[in-house]
Residue frames as qw, qx, qy, qz and C-alpha x, y, z in Angstrom:
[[0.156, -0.464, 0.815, -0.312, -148.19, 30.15, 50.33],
 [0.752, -0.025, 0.406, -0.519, -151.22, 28.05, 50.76],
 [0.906, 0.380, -0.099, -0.160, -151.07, 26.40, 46.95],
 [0.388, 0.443, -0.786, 0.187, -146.97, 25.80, 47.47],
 [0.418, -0.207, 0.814, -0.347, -147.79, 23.79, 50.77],
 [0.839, 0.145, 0.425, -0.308, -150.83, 21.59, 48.75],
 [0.902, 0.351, -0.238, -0.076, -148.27, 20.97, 46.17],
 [0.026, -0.480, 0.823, -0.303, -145.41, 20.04, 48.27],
 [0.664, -0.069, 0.644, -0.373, -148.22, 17.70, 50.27],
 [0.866, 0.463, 0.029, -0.185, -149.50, 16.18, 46.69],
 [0.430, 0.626, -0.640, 0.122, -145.64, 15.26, 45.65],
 [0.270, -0.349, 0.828, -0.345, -144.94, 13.29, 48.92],
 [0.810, 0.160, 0.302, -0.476, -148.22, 11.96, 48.57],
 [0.884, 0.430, -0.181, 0.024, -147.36, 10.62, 44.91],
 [0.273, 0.523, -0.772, 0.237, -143.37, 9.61, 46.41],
 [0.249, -0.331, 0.849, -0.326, -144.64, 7.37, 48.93],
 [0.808, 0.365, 0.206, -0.415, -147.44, 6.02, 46.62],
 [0.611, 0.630, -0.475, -0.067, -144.44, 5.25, 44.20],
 [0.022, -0.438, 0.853, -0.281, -142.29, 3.62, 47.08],
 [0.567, 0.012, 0.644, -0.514, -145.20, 1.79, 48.21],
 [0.791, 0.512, -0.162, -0.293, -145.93, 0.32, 44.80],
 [0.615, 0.555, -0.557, 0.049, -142.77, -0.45, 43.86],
 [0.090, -0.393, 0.858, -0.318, -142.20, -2.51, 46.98],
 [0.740, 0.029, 0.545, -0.392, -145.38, -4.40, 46.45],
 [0.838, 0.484, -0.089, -0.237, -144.79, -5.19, 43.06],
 [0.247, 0.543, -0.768, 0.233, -141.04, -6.36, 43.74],
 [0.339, -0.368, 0.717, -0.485, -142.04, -8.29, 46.54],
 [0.767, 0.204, 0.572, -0.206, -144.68, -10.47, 44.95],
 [0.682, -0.197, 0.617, 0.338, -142.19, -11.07, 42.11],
 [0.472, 0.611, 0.433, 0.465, -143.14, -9.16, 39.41],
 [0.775, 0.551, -0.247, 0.184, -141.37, -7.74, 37.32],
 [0.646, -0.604, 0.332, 0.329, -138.10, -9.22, 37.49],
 [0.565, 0.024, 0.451, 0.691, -136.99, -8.06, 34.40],
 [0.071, 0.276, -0.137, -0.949, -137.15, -5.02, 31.96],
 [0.406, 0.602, 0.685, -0.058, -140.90, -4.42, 30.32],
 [0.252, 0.062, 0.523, 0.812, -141.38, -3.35, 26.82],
 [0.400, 0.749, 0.382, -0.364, -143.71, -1.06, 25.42],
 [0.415, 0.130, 0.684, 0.586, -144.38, -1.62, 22.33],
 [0.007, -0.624, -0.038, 0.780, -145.27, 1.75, 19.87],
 [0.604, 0.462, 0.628, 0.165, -147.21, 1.26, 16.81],
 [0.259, 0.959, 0.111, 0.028, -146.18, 4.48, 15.33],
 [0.561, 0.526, -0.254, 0.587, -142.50, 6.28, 14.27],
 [0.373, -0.337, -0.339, 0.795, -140.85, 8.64, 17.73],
 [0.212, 0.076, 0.124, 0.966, -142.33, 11.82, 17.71],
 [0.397, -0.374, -0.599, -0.587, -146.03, 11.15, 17.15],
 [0.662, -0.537, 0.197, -0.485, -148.73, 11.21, 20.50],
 [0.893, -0.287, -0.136, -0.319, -148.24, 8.02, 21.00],
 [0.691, 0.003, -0.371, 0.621, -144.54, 7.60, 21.53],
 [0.094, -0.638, 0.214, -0.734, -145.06, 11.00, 23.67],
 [0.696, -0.395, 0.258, -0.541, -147.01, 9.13, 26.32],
 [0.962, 0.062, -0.244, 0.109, -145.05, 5.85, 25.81],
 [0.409, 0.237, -0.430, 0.769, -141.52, 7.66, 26.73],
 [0.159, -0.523, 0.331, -0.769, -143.41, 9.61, 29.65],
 [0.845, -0.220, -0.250, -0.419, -144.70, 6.71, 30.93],
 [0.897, 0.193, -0.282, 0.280, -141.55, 4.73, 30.69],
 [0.123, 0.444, -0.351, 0.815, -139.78, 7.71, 32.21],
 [0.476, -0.459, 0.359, -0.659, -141.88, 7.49, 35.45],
 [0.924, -0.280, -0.021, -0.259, -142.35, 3.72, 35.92],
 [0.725, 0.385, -0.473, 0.320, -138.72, 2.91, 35.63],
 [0.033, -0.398, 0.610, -0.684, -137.82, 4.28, 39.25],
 [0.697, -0.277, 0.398, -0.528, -141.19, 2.89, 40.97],
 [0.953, -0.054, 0.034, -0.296, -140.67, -0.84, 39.66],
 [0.347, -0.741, 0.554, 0.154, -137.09, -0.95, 39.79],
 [0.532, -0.340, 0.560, 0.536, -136.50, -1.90, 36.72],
 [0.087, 0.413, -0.277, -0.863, -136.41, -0.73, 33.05],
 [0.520, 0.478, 0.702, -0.092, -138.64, 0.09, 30.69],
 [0.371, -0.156, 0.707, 0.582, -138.23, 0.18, 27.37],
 [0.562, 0.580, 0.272, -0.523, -140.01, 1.83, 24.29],
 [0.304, -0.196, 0.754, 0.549, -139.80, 0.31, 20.96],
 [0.458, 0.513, -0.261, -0.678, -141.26, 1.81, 17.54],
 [0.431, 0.145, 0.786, 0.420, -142.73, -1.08, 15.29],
 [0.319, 0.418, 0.188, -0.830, -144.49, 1.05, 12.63],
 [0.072, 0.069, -0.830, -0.548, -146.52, -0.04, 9.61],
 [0.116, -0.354, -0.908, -0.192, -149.83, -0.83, 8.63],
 [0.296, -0.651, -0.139, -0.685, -151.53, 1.71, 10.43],
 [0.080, 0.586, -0.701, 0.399, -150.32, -0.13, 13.63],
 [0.937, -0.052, 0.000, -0.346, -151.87, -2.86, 12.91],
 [0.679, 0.520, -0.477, 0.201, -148.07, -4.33, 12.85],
 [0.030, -0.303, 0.779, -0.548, -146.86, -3.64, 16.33],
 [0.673, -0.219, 0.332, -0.624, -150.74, -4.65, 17.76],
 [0.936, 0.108, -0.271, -0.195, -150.23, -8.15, 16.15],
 [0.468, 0.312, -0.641, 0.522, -146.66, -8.66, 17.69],
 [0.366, -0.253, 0.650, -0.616, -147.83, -7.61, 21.38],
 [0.875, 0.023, -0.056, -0.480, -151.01, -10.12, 20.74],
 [0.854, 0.330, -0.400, -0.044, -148.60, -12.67, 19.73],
 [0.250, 0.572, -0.628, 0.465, -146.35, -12.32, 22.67],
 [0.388, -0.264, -0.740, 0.482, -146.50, -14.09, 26.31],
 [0.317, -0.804, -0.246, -0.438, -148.80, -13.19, 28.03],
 [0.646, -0.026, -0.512, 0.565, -146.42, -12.37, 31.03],
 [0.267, -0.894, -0.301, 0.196, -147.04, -8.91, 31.37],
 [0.465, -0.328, 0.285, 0.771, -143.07, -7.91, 30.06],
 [0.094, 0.029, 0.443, 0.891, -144.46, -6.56, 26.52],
 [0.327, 0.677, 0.485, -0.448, -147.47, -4.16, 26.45],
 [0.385, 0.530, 0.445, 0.610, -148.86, -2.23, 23.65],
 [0.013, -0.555, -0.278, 0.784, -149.49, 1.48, 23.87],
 [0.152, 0.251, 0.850, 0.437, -151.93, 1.99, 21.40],
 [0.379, 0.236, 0.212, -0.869, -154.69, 4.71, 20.28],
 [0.633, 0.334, 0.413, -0.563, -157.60, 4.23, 18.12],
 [0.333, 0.592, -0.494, -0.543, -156.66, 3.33, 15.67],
 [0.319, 0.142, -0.937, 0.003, -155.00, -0.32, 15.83],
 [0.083, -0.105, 0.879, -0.457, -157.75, -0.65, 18.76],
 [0.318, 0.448, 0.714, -0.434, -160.91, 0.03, 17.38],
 [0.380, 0.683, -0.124, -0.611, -160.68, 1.15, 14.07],
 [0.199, 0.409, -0.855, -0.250, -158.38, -1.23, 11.98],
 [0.327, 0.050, 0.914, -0.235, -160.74, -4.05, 12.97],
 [0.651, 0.608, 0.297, -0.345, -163.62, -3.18, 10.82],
 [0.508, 0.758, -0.152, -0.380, -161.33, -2.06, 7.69],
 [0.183, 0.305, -0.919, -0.171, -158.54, -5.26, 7.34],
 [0.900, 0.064, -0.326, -0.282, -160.38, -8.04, 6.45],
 [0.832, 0.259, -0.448, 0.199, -157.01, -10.61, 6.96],
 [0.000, -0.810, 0.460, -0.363, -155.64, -8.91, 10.15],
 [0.596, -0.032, -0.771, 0.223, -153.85, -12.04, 12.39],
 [0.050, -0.201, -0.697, 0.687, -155.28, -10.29, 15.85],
 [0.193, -0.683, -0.668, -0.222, -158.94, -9.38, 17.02],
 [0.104, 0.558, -0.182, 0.803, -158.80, -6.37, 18.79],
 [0.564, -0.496, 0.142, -0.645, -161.04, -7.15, 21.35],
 [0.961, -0.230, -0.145, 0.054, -160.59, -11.34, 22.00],
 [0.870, 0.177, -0.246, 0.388, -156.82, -10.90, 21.74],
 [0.331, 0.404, -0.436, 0.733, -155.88, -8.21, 24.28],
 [0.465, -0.499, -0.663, 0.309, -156.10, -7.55, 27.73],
 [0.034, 0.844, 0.042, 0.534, -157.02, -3.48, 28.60],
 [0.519, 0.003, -0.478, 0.709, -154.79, -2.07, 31.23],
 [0.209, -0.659, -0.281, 0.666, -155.63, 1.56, 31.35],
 [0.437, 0.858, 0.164, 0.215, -157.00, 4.14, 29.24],
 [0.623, 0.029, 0.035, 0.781, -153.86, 6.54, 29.27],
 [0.072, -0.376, 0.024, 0.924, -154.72, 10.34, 27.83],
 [0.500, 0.523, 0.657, 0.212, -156.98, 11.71, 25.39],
 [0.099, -0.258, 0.349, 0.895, -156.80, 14.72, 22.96],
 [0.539, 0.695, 0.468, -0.086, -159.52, 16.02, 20.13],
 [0.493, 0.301, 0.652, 0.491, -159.33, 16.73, 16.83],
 [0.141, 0.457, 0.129, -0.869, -160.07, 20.31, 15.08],
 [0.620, 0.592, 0.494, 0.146, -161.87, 20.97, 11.80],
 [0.065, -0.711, 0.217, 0.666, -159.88, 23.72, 10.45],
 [0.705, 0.278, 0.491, 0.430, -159.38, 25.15, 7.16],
 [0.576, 0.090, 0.236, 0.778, -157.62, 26.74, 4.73],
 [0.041, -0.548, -0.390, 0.739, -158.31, 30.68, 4.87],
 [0.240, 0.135, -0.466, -0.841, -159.43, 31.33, 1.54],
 [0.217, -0.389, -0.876, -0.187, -162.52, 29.04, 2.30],
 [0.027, -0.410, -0.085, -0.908, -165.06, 31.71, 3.23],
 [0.589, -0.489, -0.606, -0.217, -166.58, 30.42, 6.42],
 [0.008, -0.636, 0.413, -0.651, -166.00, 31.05, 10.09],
 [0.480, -0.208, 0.779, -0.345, -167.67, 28.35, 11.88],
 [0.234, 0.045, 0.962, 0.136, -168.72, 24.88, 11.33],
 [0.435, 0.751, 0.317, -0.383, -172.78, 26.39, 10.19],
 [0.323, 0.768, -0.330, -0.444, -171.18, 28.75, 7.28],
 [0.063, -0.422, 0.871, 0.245, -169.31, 25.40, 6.62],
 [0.411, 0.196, 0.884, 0.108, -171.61, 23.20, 6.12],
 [0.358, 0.781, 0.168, -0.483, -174.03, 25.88, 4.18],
 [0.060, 0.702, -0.446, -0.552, -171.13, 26.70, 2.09],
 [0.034, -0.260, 0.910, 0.320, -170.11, 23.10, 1.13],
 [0.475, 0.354, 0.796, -0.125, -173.69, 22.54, 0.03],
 [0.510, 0.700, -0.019, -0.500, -173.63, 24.62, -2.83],
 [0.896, 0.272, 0.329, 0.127, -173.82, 22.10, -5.51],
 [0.628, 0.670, -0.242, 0.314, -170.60, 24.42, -7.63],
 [0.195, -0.732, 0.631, -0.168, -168.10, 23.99, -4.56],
 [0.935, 0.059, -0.340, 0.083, -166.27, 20.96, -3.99],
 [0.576, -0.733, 0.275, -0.234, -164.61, 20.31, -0.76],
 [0.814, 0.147, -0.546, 0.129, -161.65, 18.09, 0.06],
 [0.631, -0.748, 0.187, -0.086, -160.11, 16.84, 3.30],
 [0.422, 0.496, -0.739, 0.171, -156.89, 15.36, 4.06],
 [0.889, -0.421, 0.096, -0.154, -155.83, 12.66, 6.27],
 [0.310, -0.642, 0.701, -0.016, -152.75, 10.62, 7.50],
 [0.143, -0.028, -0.938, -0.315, -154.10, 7.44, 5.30],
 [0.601, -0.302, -0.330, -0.662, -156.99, 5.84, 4.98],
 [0.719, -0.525, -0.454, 0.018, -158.70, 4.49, 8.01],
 [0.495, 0.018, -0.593, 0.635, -157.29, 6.54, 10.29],
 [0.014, -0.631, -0.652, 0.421, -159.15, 8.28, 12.92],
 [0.061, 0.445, -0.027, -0.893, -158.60, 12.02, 11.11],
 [0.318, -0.078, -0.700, -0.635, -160.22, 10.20, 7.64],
 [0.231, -0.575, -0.780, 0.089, -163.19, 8.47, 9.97],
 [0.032, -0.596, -0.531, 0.602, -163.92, 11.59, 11.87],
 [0.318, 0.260, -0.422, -0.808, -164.21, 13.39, 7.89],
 [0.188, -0.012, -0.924, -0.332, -166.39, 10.59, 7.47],
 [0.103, -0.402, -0.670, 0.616, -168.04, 10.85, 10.64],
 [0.204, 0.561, 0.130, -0.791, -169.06, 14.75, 10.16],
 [0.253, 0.058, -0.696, -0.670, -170.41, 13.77, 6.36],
 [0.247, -0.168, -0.925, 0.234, -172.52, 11.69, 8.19],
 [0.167, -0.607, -0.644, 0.435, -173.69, 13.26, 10.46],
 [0.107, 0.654, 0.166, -0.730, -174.19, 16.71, 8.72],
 [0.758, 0.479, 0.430, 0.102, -175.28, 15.15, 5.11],
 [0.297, 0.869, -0.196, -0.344, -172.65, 16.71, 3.07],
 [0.749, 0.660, 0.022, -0.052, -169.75, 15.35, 0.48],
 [0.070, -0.848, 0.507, 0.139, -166.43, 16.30, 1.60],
 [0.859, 0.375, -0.347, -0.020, -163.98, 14.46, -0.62],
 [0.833, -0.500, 0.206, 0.115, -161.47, 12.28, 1.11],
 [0.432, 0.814, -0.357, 0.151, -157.49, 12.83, 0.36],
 [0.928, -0.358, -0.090, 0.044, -155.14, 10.71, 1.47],
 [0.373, 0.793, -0.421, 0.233, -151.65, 11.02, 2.58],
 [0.837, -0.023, -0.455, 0.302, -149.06, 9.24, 3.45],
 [0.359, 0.101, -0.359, 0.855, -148.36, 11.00, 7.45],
 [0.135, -0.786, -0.506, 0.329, -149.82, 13.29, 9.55],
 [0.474, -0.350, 0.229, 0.775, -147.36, 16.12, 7.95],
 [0.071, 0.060, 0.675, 0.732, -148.07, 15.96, 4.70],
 [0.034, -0.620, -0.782, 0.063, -152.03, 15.93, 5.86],
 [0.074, -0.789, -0.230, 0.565, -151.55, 19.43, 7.84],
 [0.228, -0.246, 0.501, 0.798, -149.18, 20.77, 4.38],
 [0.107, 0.647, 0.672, 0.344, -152.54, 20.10, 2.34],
 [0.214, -0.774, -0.542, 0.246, -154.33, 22.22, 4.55],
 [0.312, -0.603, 0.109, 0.726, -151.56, 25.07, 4.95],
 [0.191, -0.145, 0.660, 0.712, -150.65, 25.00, 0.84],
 [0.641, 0.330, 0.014, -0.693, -154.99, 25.32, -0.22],
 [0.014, -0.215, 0.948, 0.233, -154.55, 21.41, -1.57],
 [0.261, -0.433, -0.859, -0.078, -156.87, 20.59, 0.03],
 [0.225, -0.625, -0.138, -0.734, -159.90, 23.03, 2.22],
 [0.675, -0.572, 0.121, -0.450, -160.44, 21.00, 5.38],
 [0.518, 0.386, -0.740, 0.187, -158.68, 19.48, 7.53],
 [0.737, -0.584, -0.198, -0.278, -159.62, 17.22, 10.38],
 [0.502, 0.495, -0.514, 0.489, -156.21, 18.11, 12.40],
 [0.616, -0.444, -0.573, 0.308, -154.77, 17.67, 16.13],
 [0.272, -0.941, -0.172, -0.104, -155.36, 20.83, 18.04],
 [0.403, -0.794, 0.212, 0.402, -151.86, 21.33, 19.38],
 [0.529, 0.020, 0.430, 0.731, -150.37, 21.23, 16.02],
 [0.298, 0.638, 0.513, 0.491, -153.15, 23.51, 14.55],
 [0.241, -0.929, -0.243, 0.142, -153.49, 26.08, 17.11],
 [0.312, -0.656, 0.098, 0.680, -150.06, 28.00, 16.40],
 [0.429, 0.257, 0.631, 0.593, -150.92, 27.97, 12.76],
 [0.012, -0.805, -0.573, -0.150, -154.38, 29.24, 13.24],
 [0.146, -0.864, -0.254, 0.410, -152.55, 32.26, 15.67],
 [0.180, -0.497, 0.255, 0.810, -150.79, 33.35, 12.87],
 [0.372, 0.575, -0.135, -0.716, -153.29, 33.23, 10.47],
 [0.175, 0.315, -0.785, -0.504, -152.19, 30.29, 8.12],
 [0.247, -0.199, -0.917, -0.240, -155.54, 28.21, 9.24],
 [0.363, -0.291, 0.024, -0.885, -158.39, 28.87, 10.46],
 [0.164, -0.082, -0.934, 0.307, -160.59, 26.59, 13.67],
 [0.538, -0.389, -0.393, -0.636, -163.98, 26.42, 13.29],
 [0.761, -0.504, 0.228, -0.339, -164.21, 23.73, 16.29],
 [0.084, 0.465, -0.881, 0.030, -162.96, 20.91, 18.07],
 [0.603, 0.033, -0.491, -0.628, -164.28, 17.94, 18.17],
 [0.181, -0.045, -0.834, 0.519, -164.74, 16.75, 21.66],
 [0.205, -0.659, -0.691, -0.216, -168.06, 17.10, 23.41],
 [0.373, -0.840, -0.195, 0.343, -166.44, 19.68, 25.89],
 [0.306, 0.880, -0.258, 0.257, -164.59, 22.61, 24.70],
 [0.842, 0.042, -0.279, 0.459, -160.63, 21.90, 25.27],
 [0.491, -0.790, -0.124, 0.346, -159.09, 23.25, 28.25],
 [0.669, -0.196, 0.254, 0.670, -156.17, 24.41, 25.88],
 [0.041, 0.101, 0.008, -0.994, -158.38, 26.40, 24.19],
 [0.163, 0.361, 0.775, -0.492, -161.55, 27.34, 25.74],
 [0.287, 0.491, 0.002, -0.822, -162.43, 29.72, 23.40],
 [0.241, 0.070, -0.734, -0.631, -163.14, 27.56, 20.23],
 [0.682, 0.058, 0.069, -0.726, -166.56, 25.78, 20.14],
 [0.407, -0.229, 0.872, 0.148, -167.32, 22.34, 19.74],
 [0.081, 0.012, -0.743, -0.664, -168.91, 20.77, 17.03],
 [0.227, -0.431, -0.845, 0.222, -171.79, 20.04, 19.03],
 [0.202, 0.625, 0.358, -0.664, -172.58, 23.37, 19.85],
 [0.021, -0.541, 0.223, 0.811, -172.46, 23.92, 16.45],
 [0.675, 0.205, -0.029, -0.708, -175.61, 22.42, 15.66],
 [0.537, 0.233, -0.795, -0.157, -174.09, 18.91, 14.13],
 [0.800, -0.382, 0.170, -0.430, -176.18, 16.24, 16.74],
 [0.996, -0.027, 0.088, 0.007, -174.20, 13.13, 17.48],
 [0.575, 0.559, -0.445, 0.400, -170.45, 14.36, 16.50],
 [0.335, -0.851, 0.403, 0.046, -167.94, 13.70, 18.88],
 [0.876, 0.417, -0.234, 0.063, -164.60, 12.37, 18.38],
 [0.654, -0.738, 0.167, -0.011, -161.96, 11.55, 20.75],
 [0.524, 0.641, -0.535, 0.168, -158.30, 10.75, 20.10],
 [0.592, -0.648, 0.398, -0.267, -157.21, 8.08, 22.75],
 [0.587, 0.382, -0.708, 0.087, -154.57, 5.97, 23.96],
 [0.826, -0.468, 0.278, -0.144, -153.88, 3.27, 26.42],
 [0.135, 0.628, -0.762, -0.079, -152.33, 0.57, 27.17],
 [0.890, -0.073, 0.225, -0.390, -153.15, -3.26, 27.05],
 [0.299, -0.420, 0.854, 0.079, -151.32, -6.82, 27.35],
 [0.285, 0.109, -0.859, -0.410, -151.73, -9.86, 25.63],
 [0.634, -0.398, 0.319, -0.581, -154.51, -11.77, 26.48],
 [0.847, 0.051, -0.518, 0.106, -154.09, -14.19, 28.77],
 [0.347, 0.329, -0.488, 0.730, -151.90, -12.40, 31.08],
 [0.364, -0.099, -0.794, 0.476, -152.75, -12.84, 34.51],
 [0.184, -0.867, -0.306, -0.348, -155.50, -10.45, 36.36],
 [0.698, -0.625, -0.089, 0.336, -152.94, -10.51, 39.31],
 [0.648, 0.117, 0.378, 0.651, -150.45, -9.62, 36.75],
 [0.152, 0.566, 0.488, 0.647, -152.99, -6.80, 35.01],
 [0.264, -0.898, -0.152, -0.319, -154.00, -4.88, 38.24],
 [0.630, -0.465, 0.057, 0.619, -150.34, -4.55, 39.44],
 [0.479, 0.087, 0.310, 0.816, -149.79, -3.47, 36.44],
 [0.039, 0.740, 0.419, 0.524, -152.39, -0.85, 36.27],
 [0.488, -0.815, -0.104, 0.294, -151.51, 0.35, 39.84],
 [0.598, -0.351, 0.262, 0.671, -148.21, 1.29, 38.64],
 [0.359, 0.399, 0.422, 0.731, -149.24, 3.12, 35.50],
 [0.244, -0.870, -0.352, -0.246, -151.98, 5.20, 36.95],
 [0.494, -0.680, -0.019, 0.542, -149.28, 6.07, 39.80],
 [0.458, -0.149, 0.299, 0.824, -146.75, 7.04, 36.75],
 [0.119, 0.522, 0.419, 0.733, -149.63, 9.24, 34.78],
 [0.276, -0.902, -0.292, -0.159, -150.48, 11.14, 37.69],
 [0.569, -0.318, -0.035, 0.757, -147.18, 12.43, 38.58],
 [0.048, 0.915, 0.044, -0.398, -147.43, 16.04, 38.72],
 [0.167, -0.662, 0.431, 0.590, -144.58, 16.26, 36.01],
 [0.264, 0.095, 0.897, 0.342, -145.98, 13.85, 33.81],
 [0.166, 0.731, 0.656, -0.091, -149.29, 15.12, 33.89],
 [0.166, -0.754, 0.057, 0.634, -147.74, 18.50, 33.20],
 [0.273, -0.334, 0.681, 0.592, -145.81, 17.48, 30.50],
 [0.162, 0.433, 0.848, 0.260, -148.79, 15.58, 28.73],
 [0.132, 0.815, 0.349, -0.443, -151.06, 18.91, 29.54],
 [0.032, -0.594, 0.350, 0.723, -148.45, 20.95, 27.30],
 [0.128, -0.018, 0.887, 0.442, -148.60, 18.71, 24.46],
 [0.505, 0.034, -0.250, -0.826, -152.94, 19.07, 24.40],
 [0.453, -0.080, -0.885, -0.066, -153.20, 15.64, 26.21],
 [0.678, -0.405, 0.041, -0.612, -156.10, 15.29, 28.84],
 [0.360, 0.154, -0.906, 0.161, -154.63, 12.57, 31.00],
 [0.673, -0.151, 0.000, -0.724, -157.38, 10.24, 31.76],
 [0.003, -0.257, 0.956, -0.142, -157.47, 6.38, 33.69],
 [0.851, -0.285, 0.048, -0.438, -160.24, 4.10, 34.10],
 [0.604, -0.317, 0.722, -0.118, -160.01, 0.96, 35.69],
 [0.038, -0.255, 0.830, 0.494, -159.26, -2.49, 32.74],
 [0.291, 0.425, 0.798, -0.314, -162.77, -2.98, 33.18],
 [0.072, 0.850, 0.154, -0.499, -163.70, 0.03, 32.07],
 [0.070, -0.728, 0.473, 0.492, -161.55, 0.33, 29.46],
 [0.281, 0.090, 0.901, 0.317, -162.52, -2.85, 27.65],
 [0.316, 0.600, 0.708, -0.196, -165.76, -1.36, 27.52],
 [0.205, 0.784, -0.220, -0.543, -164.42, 2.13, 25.91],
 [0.037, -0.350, 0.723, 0.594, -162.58, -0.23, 23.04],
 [0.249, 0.319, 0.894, 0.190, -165.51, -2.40, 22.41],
 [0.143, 0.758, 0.417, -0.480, -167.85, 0.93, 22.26],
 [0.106, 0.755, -0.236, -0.603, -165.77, 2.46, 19.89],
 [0.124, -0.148, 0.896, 0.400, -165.00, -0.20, 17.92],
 [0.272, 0.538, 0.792, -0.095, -168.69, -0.84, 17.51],
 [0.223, 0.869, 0.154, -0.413, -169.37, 3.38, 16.62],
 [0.067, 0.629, -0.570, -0.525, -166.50, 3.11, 13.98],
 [0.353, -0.037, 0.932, 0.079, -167.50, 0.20, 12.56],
 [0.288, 0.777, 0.511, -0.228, -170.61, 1.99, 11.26],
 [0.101, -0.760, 0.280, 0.577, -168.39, 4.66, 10.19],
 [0.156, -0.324, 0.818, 0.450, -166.18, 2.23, 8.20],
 [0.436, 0.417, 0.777, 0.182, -169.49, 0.19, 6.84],
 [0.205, 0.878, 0.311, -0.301, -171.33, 3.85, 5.69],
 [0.217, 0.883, -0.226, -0.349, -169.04, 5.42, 4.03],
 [0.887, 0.450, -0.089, -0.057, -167.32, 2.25, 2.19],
 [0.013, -0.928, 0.372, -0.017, -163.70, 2.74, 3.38],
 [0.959, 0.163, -0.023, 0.230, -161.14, -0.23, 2.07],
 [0.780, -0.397, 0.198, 0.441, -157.47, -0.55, 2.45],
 [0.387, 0.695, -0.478, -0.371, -155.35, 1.48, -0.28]]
């Protein structure tokens, strides 16, 4: 009885936090039209998950619509130049993981935005980690036996990835690094075609997203050494992280936010961050995003400049160490 009454109280709570929003932001004139969030990536993928559940919960508190639109290409270094390029009004955000924010800067030379001068951070959003898994004919069981293994000078390792520079090819890059070993890099064109390597023995390792790998792994068709957060993943507790598993300095986060052009007002930017934070903490949202393997996580736009410039600075090493150019 007790836990139905504290979530009955928590719901009101977050309904009269929503009413109360959405009458301050109506009242001091913003928005008076539909706002766009703009999706560097195809439907389907994390980042249009948490773009449509967003959109789905701020549309009622700011009375009026919002709107998700897919530019993909480039590693989404396509949509992040189009939000950059837009008014800074506050109507077209980006929703946007590591990639376009803090990766893609080191590895295009020519790109027409700066990640850091040219946007304004809103709100981290969610985050998520990364497994190492591989293929079950590779004779190891954890991330030790792996790295042993893949030092005997007559094996040869490969990973896969979703293309170069993306975060799954950096964080193979990363764990070379940081645990002196070789693994060859494989590109592909997708996240799909990455995990297929993995599944089909293409390739031996794969540096994959935990809720896609974990119903492989329970039937056998891959195997999860760790994950590659610093804290073991509430989704499953039972795997290890790479950390415990001896490798000093690995972690690797998978995050998204959201951030305007810059320019756009501060008056503008911390309306707009009330209203998001209200729409990612709805108990159904936050659900929803839980299923999926997302850790929904806010900081203030402060705060959040500092997470892109941090990372952008630790990948940047990445990208200089291990040589990694455009295809």
């Amino acid at each position: 009885m007790l836990p139905q009454l504290i979530s009955m109280l928590r719901n009101a709570v977050f309904g009269i936090l929503s009413v109360a929003i959405s009458f301050s932001l109506t009242a001091q004139g913003f928005p008076t039209k539909p706002i766009r969030l703009v999706v560097p990536y195809a439907p389907g993928g994390t980042v249009d998950i948490l773009a449509r559940s967003i959109a789905e919960a701020m549309t009622p508190q700011i009375g009026q619509s919002v709107i998700v639109e897919n530019r993909p290409g480039a590693g989404g270094t396509v949509a992040a130049a189009f939000v950059a390029q837009s008014p800074p009004d506050g109507y077209t955000l980006l929703v946007a993981d590591v990639g376009p924010l803090a990766i893609s800067r080191s590895i295009y030379k020519n790109l027409s935005y700066d990640s850091i001068k040219d946007f304004q951070p809103i709100t981290l959003g969610s985050v998520s980690t990364l497994t190492i898994s591989t293929h079950p004919s590779v004779p190891v069981k954890n991330v030790r036996e792996l790295i042993a293994y893949s030092k005997n000078k007559n094996i040869k390792l490969n990973f896969s990835s979703s293309g170069t520079g993306s975060i799954i090819h950096t964080a193979g890059e990363l764990f070379n690094m940081s645990a002196g070993l070789n693994l060859v890099h494989v590109p592909y064109k997708g996240g799909a075609p990455a995990v297929n390597a993995v599944l089909s023995g293409e390739v031996q390792v794969g540096f994959l997203q935990l809720p896609t790998t974990l119903p492989l792994a329970q039937v056998g068709r891959v195997n999860i050494l760790a994950v590659t957060q610093a804290k073991r993943s509430k989704l499953a507790p039972e795997i290890p992280t790479v950390l415990e598993e001896g490798v000093s300095g690995y972690e690797v986060l998978v995050w998204q936010g959201v951030v305007a052009p810059k320019g756009t007002p501060r008056e503008t930017i911390d309306k707009l961050h009330i209203t998001l934070v209200a729409a990612l903490k709805k108990p159904e949202v936050n659900s929803r995003l839980t299923a999926q393997g997302f850790d929904v996580v806010t900081n203030s736009p402060d705060e959040f400049s500092e997470l892109i410039r941090n990372e952008s600075e630790k990948w940047a090493r990445v990208v200089k160490s291990a040589n990694i150019n455009p295809d």
